[in-house]
N, C-alpha and C positions, 0 to 999 in steps of 0.2 A: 780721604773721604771720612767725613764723622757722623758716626751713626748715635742717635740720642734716646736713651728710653724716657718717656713721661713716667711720672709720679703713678699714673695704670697701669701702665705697662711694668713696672719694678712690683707693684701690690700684686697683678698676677703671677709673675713669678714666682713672688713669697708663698705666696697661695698654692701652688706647685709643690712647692719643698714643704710647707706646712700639711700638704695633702699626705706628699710621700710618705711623712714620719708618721700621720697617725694611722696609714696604714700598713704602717713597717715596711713599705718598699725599699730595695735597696738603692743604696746612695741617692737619696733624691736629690740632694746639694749638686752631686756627678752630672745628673739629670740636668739639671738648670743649664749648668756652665756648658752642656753640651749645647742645649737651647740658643744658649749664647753664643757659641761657635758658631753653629749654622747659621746665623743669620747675619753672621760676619763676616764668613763665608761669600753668601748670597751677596753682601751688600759690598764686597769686594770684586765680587766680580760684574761689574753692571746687570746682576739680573733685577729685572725691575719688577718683577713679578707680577699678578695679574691687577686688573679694576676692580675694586672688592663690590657686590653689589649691597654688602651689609654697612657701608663707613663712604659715603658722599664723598667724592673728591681722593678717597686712598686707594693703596695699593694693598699687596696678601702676596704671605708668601705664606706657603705650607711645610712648617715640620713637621711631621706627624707626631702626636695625633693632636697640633696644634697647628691654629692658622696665627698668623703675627701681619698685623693691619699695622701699617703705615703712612706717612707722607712722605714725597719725594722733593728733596730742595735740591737742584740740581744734583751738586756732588755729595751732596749730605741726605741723611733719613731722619725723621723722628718715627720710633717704633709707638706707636700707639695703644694696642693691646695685645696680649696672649692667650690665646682662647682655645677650649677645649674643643676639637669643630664637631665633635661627640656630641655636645648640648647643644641647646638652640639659642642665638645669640640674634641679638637686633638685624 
């Protein structure tokens, strides 16, 4: 199954890690990769997670305290965003 970040989706990320370090959190890089597991996780195991009502046509899966909006191609994802579900997003 191959799951894809968009060029968004890899900025929010960085966005994460760049968040973590200027506010001295620990290991925010740790942080990511974890981000990264769970949704590899998720997309290993068929959970298809819900209809996002914020992204037309995609899906959401929740890591806290992030949602990660997607599309679903059969056996494959592209992850679309990574958002803090803390702020208010479209």
């Amino acid at each position: 199954m191959a799951l894809r970040y968009t060029d968004e989706a890899e900025a929010d990320l960085m966005a994460i890690v760049d968040y973590g370090f200027e506010q001295d959190l620990p290991d925010p890089i740790g942080y990511v990769l974890t981000i990264r597991d769970r949704v590899e996780q998720l997309h290993n195991t068929n959970m298809r997670g819900r209809a996002s009502a914020a992204i037309k046509a995609a899906r959401e899966w929740v890591v806290p305290p992030y949602v990660v909006f997607f599309y679903e191609h059969g056996k494959s994802a592209d992850v679309l965003r990574v958002l803090d579900s803390r702020r208010q997003f479209p």
